[in-house]
C-alpha positions in Angstrom: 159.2 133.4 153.5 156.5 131.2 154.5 153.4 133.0 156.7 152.2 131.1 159.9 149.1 131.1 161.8 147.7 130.4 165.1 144.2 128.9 165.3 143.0 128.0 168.8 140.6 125.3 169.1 138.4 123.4 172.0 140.1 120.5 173.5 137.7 117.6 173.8 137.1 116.2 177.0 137.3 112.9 175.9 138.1 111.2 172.8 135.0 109.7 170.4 135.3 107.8 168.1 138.2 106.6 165.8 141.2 108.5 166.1 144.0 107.2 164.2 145.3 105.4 167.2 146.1 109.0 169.5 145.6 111.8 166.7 144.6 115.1 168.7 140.6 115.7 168.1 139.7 119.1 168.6 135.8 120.3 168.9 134.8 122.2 165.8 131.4 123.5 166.3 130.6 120.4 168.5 132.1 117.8 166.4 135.0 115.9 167.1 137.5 116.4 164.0 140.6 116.0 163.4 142.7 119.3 163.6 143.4 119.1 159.9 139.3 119.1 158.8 139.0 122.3 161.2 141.3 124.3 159.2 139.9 122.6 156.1 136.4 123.7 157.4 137.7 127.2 158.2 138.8 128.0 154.9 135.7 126.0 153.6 133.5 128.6 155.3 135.2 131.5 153.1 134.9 130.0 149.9 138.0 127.9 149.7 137.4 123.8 148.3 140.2 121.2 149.5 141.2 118.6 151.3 142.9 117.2 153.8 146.1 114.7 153.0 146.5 111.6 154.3 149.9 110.0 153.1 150.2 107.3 156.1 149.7 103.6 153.8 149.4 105.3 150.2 148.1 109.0 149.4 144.4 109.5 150.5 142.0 112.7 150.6 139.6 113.7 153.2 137.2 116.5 153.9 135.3 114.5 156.1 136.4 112.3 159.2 137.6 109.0 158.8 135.3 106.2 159.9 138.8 103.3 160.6 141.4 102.3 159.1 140.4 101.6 155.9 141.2 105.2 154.7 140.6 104.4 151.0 136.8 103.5 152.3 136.4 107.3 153.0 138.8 108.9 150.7 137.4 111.5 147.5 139.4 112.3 144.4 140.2 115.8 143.5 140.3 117.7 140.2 143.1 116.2 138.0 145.0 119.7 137.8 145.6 119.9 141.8 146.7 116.4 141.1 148.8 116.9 138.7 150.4 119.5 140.7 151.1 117.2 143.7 152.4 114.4 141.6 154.8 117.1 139.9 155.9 118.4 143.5 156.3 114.4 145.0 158.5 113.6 141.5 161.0 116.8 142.0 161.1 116.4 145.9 161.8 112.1 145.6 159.3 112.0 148.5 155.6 111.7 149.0 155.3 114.0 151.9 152.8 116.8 151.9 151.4 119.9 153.9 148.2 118.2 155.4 145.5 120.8 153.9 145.5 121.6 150.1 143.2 124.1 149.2 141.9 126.1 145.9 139.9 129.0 145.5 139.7 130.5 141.6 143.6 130.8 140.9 144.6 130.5 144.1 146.1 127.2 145.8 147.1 127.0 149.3 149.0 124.5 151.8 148.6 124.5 155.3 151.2 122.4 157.5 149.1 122.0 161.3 151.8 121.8 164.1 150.5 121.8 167.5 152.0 125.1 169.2 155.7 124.3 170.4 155.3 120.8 170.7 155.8 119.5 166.9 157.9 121.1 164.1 158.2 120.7 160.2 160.3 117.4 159.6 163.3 117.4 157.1 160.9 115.8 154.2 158.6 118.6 154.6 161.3 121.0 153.9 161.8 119.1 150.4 158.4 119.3 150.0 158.6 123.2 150.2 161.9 123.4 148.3 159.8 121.2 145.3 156.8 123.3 145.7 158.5 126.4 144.8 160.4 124.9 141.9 157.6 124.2 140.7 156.2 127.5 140.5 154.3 127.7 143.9 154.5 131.0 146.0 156.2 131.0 149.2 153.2 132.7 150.5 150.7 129.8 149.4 152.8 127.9 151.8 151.2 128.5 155.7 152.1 126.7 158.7 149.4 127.0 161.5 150.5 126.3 164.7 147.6 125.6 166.6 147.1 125.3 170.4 144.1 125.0 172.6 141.5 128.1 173.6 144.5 128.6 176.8 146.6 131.2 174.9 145.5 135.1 173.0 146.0 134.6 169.4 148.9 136.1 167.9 149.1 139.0 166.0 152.8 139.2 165.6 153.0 135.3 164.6 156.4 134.5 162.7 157.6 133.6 159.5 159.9 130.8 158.1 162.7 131.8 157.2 163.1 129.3 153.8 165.3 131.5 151.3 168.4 129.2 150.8 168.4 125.6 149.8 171.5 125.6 148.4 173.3 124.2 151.6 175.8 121.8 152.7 173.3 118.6 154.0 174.8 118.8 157.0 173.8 122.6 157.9 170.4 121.6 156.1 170.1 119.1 158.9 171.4 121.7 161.6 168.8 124.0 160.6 166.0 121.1 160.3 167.1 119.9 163.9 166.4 123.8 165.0 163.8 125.0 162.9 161.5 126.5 165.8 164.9 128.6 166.9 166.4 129.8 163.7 164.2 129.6 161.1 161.5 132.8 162.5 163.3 135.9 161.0 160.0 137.8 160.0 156.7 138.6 161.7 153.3 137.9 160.4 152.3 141.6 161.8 154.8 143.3 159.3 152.9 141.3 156.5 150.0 142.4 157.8 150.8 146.1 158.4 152.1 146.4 154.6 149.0 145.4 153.3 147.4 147.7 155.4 149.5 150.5 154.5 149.1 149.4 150.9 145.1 149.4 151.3 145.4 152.6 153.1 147.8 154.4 151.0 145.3 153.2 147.7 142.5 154.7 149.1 143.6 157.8 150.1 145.4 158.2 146.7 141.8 157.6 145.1 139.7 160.2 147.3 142.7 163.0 147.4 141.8 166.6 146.6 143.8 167.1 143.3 147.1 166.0 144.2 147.2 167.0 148.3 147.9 163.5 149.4 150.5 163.1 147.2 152.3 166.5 147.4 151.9 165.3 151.1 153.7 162.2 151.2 156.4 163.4 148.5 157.0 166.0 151.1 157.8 163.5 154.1 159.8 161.4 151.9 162.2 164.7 151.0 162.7 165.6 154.7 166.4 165.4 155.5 168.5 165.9 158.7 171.2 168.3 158.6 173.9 167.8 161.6 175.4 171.0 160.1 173.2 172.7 161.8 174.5 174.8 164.5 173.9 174.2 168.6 171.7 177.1 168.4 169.2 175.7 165.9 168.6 173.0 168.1 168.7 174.6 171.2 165.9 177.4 169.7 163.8 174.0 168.5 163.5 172.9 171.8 163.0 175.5 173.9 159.8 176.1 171.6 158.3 173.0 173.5 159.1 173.8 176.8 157.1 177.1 176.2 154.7 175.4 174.0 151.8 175.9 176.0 152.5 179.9 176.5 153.7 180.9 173.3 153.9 178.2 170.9 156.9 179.2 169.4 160.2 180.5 170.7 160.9 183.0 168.5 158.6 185.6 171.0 161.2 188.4 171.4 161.5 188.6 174.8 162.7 185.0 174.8 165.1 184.8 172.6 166.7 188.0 174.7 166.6 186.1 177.7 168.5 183.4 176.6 171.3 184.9 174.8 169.8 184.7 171.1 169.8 180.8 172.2 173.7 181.0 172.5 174.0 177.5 174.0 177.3 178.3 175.8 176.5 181.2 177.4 173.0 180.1 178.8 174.3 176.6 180.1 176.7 179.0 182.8 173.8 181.0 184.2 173.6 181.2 187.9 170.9 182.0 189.7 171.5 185.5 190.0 171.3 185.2 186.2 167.7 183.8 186.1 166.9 186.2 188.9 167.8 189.0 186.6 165.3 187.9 184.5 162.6 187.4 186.1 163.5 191.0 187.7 162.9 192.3 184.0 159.9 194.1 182.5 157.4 191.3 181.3 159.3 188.4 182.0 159.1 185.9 179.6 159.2 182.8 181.3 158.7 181.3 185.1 161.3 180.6 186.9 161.1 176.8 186.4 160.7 177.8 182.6 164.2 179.3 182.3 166.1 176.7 185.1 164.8 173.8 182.2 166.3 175.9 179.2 169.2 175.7 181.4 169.3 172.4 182.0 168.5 171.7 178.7 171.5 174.0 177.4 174.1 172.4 179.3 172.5 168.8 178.1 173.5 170.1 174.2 176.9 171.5 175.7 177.9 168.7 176.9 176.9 166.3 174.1 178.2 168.5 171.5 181.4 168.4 173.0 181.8 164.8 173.0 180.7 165.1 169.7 182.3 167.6 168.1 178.5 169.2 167.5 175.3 168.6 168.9 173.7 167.8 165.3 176.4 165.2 165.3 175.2 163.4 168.1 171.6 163.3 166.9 172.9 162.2 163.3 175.0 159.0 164.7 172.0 158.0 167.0 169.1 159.0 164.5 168.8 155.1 163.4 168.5 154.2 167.3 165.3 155.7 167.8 164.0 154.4 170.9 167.7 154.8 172.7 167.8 158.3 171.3 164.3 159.3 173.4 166.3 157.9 176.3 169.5 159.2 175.4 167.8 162.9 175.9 166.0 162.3 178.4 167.8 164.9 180.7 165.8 167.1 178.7 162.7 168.4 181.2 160.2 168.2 178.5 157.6 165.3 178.5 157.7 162.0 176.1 155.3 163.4 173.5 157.3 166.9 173.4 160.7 164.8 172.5 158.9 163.2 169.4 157.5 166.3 168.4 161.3 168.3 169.4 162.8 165.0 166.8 160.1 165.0 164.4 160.6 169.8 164.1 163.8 169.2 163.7 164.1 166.5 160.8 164.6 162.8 162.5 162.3 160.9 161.2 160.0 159.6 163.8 156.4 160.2 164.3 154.4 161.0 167.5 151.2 158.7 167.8 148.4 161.4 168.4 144.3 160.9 168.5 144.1 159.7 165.2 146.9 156.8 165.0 146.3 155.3 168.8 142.8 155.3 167.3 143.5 153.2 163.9 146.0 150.8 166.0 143.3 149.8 168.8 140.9 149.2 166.2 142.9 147.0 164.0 144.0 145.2 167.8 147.6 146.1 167.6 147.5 148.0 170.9 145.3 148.0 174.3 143.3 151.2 173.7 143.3 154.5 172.5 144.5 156.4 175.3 147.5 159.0 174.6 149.3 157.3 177.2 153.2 157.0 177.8 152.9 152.9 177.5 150.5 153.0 174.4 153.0 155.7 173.0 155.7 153.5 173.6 153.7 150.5 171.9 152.5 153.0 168.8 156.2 153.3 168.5 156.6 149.6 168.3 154.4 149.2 165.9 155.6 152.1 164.0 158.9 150.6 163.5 157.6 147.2 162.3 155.2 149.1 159.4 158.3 150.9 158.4 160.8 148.2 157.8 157.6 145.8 156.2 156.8 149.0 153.9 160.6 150.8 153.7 158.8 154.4 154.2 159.7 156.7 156.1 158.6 157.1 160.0 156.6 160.4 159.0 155.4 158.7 155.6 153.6 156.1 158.0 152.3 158.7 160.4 150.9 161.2 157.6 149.0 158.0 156.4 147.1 157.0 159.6 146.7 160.8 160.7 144.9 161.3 157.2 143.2 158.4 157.1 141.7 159.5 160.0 141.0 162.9 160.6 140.9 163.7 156.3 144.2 165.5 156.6 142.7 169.4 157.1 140.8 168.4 153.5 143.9 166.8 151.8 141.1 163.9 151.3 137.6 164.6 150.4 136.3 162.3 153.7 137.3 160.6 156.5 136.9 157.3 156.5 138.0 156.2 160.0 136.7 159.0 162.0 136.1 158.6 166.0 132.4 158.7 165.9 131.3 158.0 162.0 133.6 155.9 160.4 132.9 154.8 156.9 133.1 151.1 157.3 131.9 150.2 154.1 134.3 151.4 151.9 136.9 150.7 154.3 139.5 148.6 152.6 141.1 147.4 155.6 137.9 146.4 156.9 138.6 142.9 157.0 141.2 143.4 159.6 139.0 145.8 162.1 138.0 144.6 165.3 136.0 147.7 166.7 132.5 146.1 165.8 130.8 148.6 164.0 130.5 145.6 161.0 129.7 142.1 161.9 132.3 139.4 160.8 130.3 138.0 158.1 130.1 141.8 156.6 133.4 142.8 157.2 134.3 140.0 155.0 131.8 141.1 152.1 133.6 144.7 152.6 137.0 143.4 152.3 137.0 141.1 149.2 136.4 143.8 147.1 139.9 145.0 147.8 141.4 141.4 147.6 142.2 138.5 149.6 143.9 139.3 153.2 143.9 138.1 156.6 141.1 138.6 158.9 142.0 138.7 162.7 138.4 137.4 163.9 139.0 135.4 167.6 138.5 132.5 168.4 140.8 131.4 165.6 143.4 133.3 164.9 144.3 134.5 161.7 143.5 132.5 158.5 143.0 134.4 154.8 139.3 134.8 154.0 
């Protein structure tokens, strides 16, 4: 899987200077470069060496602009190792192509293919050049394509990944797929890379401030929650009339309840008439208003009629428990709100979680939704979200959920501290710091704060997302 980028850069209005004979120039802190030596000077700025590769009339390295033709005039050597590696990667591919930015920081080498933003895409000798770069020990992640654009376009968070798993093809559906990178080729997103190592920052960190082992007994117990369609109709029925009468009682155990619907006898409450609910609320201390006991009604003859197709209500949930999102529609006969149906799932073992305070709060300031209002479209893009963590991390739904909600409220003391509270987070020994856009840390020490947990990817505009 190879990780792309989008940096957006300012057009110039003009061109200046040499330019290869057309090459785009881009404005990089009012110089004219070459889009190449802007990414070069990106990664430059946060402690990366390189240079930029020039294989037009031999093999020539740049970090600075070009003043003609004569490349070799303006070319630099680099350190005989990084050589050695490119020589090694041109002999096993049979071609002198290259990504156009090689770059080294310590241990770490990286390549960075720039193709201007659905106008250019990677040519059949760069794909031997990936193929040879990871036989020769090169990580597909040290491989980045960044397609750049202009400042016209929001960077990306959910940019896409190439999709370059199997070389051992026929040539000619090597040549189909070359012919259609940009359409077949994206399989995974940049934002479930990015949520995974912020789950994996998270997850650390609460691990290492838990009080004795509460995190953990936390998160084992999420992971052990199972659905049981064996349940009967009435188990269900019972769970969800709790959240219709959440705000009077809380639970629907309260005697008087459980009497007026027929010890939650789903058959029997989905025939009342009216005379039936006007029986009830003739009796002493009535339960429930009138619109109360028409939605358990409704609701009744909802399961009813599902469990019949079914064979059992539980066996309706259980075939369409993978299909979350068509599930919340599937029920949405019920007369409880959106947030009540992830709760009514989540009580009665789906595994699903129900963006509260603490979550919508995380996302917006990591930029992965609008704001942090508890509202039905930022619920529905929590969920989004949600289901992207859980497929880059393989946890559970509620494993993700008890995570953020911990990280910040503290979990009801699970943790000793909160460290991304409302009004005091702890931004310095955040470890997802780096990836924070709320402004409580200026870029340059958010940065600081974040390499002591390890290289990641910083989404700071105007750029789009490069590793730091």
């Amino acid at each position: 899987m190879l990780p792309v980028c989008g940096p957006l850069f300012k057009k110039l209005d003009k061109p200046v200077g040499f330019d290869f004979g057309g090459k785009p120039l881009v404005d990089f802190e009012g110089k004219p470069v070459f889009v190449e030596l802007a990414i070069l000077k990106m990664l430059e700025k946060s402690g990366w060496s390189g240079v930029w590769v020039e294989t037009y009339g031999g093999v020539h390295y740049f970090t600075e602009m070009p003043s003609g033709w004569k490349t070799g005039e303006s070319g630099i050597t680099i350190p005989e190792d990084k050589e050695e590696l490119l020589r090694r990667i041109w002999k096993e591919a049979k071609t002198k192509s290259c990504f156009d930015v090689f770059a080294w920081r310590g241990d770490e080498i990286l390549f960075i293919e720039a193709k201007h933003f659905e106008k250019d895409r990677l040519r059949e000798t760069q794909y031997k050049f990936i193929e040879a770069a990871i036989n020769c020990g090169v990580q597909p992640d040290s491989l980045m394509v960044a397609e750049w654009d202009y400042k016209k376009r929001k960077p990306e968070t959910n940019m896409r990944v190439i999709w370059t798993e199997s070389f051992d093809l026929p040539e000619e559906e090597k040549r189909r797929r070359v012919e259609h990178a940009y359409d077949i080729m994206f399989t995974e997103t940049v934002l479930e890379i990015m949520l995974k190592s912020v789950f994996d920052l998270m997850f650390e960190k609460l691990k290492s401030i838990s009080v004795g082992d509460g995190f953990m007994g936390e998160i084992n117990r999420r992971r052990a929650v199972q659905f049981y369609k064996s349940r009967p109709d009435a188990f269900f029925f019972e769970s969800l009339v709790s959240y219709i009468l959440a705000s009077r009682f809380g639970v629907a155990s309260h005697s008087g309840v459980r009497k007026a619907l027929a010890d939650y006898d789903v058959d029997a409450v989905s025939k009342y008439t009216g005379a039936d609910i006007e029986k009830i609320l003739r009796g002493p201390e009535s339960p429930m208003s009138r619109q109360e006991i028409e939605a358990c009604v409704e609701n009744a003859k909802v399961i009813k009629r599902f469990s019949k197709y079914y064979g059992a209500f539980g066996k309706y949930l259980d075939k369409n428990k993978d299909d979350f999102d068509g599930l919340k529609w599937k029920i949405a006969d019920f007369t409880i709100d959106k947030a009540s149906i992830l709760d009514y799932l989540k009580e009665i073992g789906i595994d699903t979680a129900r963006p509260g305070e603490d979550m919508l709060r995380i996302m917006h300031r990591l930029d992965l939704i609008h704001s942090e209002t508890d509202s039905s479209d930022n619920i529905d893009n929590a969920l989004k979200i949600l289901d992207s963590a859980t497929k880059a991390t393989r946890e559970k739904f509620g494993v993700v959920d008890a995570v953020m909600r911990i990280y910040g409220s503290g979990g009801n003391g699970i943790v000793s501290k909160t460290i991304c509270s409302k009004d005091k987070p702890l931004c310095e020994e955040c470890p997802v710091a780096g990836y924070c856009t709320a402004g409580f840390l200026d870029v340059a020490r958010r940065r600081e704060v974040a390499k002591q947990y390890g290289p990641h990817t910083v989404l700071d505009a105007p750029y789009g997302n490069l590793p730091i």
